[in-house]
N, C-alpha and C positions, 0 to 999 in steps of 0.2 A: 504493500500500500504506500500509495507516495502522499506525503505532505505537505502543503502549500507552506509551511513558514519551514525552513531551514535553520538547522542546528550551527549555532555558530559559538566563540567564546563570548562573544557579549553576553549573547542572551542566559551563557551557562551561570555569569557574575550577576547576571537578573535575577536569576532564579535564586542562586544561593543567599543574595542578600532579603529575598522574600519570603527565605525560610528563616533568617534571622532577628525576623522582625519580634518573635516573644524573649529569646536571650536579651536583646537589647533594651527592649522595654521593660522586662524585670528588675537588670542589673544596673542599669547606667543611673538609679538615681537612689541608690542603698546607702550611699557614705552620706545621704543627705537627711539620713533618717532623723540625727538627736536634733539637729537644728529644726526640723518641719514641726518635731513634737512641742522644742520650747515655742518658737513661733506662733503656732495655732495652741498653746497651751492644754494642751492635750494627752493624751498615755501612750506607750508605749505600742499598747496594745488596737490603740486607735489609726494611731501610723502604719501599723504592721496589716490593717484592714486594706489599705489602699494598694496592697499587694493581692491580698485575697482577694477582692474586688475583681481586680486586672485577668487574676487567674477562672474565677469563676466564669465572666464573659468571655475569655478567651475557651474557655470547657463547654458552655452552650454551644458556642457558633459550631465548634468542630462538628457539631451533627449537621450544621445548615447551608456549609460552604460547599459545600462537596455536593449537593443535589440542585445548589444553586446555579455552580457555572454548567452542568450539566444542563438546566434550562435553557438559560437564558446567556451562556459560553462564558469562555474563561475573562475573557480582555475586560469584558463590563461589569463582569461579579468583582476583578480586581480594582475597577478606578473607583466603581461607588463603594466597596469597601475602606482605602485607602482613601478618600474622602474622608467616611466617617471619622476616619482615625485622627486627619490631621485638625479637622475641627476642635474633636473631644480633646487632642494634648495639646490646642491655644487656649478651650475653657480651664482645664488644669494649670494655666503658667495663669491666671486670673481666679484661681480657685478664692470665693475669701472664708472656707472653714474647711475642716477636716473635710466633714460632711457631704461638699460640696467636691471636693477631692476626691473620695470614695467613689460619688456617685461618674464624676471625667473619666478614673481610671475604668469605669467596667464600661464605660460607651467607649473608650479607645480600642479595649481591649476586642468587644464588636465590631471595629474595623479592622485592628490589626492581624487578627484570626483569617483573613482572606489570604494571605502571603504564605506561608507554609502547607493551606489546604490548597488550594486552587494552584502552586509552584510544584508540585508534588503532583497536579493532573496535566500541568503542561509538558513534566517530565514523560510522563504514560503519553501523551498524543502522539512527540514529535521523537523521541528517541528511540534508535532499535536497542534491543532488550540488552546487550552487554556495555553499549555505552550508558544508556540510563545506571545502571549498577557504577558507573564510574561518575557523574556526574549526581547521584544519588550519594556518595561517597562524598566530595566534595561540601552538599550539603548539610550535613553531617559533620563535618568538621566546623563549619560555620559555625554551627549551633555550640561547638565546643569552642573555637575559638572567641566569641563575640562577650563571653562573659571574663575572657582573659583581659579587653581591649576597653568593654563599657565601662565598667568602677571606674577604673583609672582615668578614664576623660573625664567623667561624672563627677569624682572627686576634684579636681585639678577645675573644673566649671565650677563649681560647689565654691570650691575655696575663693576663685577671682570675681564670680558674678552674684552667687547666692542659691540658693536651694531650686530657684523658681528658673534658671538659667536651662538646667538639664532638661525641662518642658518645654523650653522653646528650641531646644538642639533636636528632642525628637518630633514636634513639630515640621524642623527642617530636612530630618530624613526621610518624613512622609513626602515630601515635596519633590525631593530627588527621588524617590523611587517612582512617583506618581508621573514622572516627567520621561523618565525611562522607560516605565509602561505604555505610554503613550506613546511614544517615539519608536521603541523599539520591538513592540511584541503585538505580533498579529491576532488575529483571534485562528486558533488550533484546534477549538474543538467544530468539526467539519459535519459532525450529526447530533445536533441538540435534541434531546430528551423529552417529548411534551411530557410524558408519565415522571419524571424524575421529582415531581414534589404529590406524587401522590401519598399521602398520608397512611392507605390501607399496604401498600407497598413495602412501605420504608417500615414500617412498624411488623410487618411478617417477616423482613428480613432480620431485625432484632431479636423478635423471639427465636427463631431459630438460631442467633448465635449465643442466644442465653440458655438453651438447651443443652449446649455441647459444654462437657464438664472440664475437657482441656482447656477452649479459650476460656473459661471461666477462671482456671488455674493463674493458667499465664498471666491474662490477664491483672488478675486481683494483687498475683506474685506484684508486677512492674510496677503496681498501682503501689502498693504498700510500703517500697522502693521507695516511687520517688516522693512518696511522704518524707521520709527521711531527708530525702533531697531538699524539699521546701521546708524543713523544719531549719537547716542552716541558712537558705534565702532568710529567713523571717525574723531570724537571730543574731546572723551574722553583725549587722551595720552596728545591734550597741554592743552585741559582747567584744565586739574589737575596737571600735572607736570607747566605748565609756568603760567597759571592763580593764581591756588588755591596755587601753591609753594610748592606741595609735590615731594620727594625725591623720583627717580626712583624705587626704591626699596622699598618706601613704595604704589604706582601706584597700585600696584594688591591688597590691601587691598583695598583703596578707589572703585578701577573697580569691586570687587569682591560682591559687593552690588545691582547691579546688577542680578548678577547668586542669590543670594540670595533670591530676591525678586521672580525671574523667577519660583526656585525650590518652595518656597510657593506657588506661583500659581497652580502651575503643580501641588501637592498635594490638594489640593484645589478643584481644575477640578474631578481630580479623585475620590472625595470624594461626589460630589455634582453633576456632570455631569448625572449619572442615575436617580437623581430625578427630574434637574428641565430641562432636555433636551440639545440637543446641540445646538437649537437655542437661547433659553432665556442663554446658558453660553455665546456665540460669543454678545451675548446685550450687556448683564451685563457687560461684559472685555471691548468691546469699549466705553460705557457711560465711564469705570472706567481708560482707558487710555485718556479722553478727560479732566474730572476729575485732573487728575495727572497730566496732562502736561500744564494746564491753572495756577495749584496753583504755580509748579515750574515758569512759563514761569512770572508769576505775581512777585515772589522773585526775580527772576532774573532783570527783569525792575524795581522793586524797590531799587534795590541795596543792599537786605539782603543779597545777594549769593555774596561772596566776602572772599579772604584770611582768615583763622583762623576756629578753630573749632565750632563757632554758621552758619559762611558763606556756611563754605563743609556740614554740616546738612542739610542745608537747601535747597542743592543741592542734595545731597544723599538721603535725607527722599522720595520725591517728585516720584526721579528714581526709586528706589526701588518699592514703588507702582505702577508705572506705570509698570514695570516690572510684578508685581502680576497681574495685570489685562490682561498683553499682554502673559501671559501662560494660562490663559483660554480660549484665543481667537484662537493661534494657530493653536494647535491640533484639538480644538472641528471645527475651518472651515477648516481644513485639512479630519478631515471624515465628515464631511455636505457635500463636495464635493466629496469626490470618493464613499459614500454610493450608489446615484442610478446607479453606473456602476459597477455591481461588476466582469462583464465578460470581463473590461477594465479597472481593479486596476491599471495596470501598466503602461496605457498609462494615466491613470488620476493622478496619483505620480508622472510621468514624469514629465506631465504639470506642475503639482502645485510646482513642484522644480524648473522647468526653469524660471516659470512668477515670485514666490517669490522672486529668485535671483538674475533675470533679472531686473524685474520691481523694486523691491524694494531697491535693492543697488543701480540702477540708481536713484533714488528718492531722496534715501537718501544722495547718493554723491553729487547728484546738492545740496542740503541741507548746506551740510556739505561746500562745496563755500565760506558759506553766513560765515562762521567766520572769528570773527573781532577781538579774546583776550577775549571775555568774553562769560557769560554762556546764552546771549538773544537770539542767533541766533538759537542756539540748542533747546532752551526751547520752544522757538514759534514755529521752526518747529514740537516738539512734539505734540505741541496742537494742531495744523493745522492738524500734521495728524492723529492725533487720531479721533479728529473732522470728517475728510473725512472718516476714515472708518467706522462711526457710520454712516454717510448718507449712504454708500454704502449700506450697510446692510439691514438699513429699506427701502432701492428704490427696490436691488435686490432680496433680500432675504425674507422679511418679507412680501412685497406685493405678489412675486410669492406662496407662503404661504398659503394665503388667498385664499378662494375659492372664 
């Protein structure tokens, strides 16, 4: 089948930066947390919503985008997406209360959700099957590089403009992608859908992936995961700036250990996933997040994890690993799960993006509650839930396994 739009490297830097669009927006304004709290005088707790917020709209739309550009094609689900988006992050740089804040971040996060779902169907139109795998790769690095790259501008904006500065930076990358969308990317889907938003449709193909006890495994396994994930987004910006006493501007080096551990992983996976399968890789990663967040979770109650350079080691070493362990797990129960459906990829991405973002950022948010000023609350939750998603695995996954 030939395709009217041709693959070329522009369009590859389109895509990947349209898959970066939720790294960027979660992370690029975390070092700005202790200031937005005294600012709007507010909790800790209240700051830490405008993350949830962003997560949870970005966890709806994942069911909505995908049966959208299906309709009505890719090019115009992405500009009136990408619209939304840059509206909602000008009313956020003009927020005047938390509240007001909360409510910007989940209409951004309703536009920003088009980039990643709808770049992911441009990949499927226009690429044959092993270069998509290469350029699907790519993407994917993004998402692990972007959180290496945003604090650190974020902070460094933070410190020269003010908190409300990082909202008008993302503002302006809506702008630039919305300019490049425009400019550079045809419409690729060449057979629109009229049935694509039938309701009785989309809702049989659900049930039917809620029957199958494997994707329910994986599934709930990844989900439980990147709880853990979002429990250090939510904690990170005061356990290191107000606990550990680093400087806003140094905030993205200390977060950026993190994405480091993550990108090891993911090379890792990639290197060893075709040998020892994608089951024994989702073991292996949850034994080694339960592993990582027990050693950390131990420093932290003992009181190693404390101000000065042996305390943030001992905080950082821990994360870091846990990170390497939670990129093996990911991806490899993101295709354990859509593998037996392959005539409903799309409804089984959907899923596994809504419950991830849904389930797991609620998890992680109630989690993230529990903090008090220091690194216990975090470190127990990581072990607890590393811990659950190793039992998830061996109840859902490894006995449906067995013959």
């Amino acid at each position: 089948m030939t395709h009217p739009v041709q693959p070329t490297r522009t369009l590859a830097v389109l895509l990947t930066l349209l898959v970066a669009f939720g790294p960027v927006c979660t992370d690029l304004y975390l070092a700005s947390w202790p200031d937005m709290a005294r600012d709007f005088g507010t909790t800790t707790a209240k700051v830490q919503m405008t993350l949830a917020a962003f997560v949870a709209g970005f966890a709806v739309m994942q069911l909505g985008y995908g049966p959208l550009s299906d309709r009505f094609g890719r090019r115009r689900t992405l500009v009136g997406g990408i619209v939304v988006y840059v509206a909602a992050s000008l009313f956020c740089v003009v927020a005047p209360s938390i509240e007001a804040l909360i409510v910007g971040r989940f209409v951004q996060a309703l536009g920003a959700c088009c980039g990643p779902v709808v770049g992911r169907a441009v990949v499927r139109d226009i690429y044959p099957r092993e270069q998509a795998a290469k350029v699907m790769s790519y993407m994917a690095s993004a998402m692990a590089l972007a959180p290496l790259v945003a604090p650190t501008i974020g902070g460094w904006f933070h410190t020269w403009f003010g908190w409300r500065s990082n909202f008008i930076l993302l503002a302006l990358f809506g702008v630039g992608l919305l300019a490049m969308v425009w400019r550079l990317l045809e419409e690729t889907n060449q057979h629109p859908d009229p049935t694509a938003l039938d309701p009785g449709r989309m809702l049989a193909n659900y049930v039917t992936l809620l029957k199958d006890r494997v994707f329910v495994g994986y599934t709930m396994t990844l989900t439980v995961i990147f709880a853990g994930v979002f429990v250090y987004l939510s904690s990170s910006s005061f356990l290191l700036i107000e606990t550990m006493k680093l400087e806003p501007r140094h905030f993205g080096f200390a977060f950026s250990m993190a994405s480091v551990g993550y990108i090891i992983g993911g090379f890792m996976a990639a290197r060893l996933t075709h040998r020892v399968g994608i089951e024994r890789m989702v073991g292996i990663g949850t034994m080694g997040c339960t592993a990582a967040g027990a050693v950390m979770a131990a420093l932290a109650w003992t009181g190693v994890v404390a101000p000065g350079p042996l305390g943030l080691a001992a905080l950082l070493g821990p994360l870091l690993i846990f990170f390497v362990f939670a990129a093996m797990v990911l991806p490899n129960a993101t295709a354990g799960a859509i593998a037996p459906f392959p005539r409903m990829a799309g409804a089984a991405s959907a899923g596994i993006g809504f419950t991830q973002m849904a389930g797991g950022a609620g998890i992680g948010w109630l989690a993230g509650l529990a903090f008090d000023g220091t690194a216990r609350p975090m470190a127990t939750a990581m072990a607890v839930l590393g811990l659950t998603a190793w039992a998830l695995f061996l109840i859902l996954v490894r006995r449906a396994a067995k013959p």
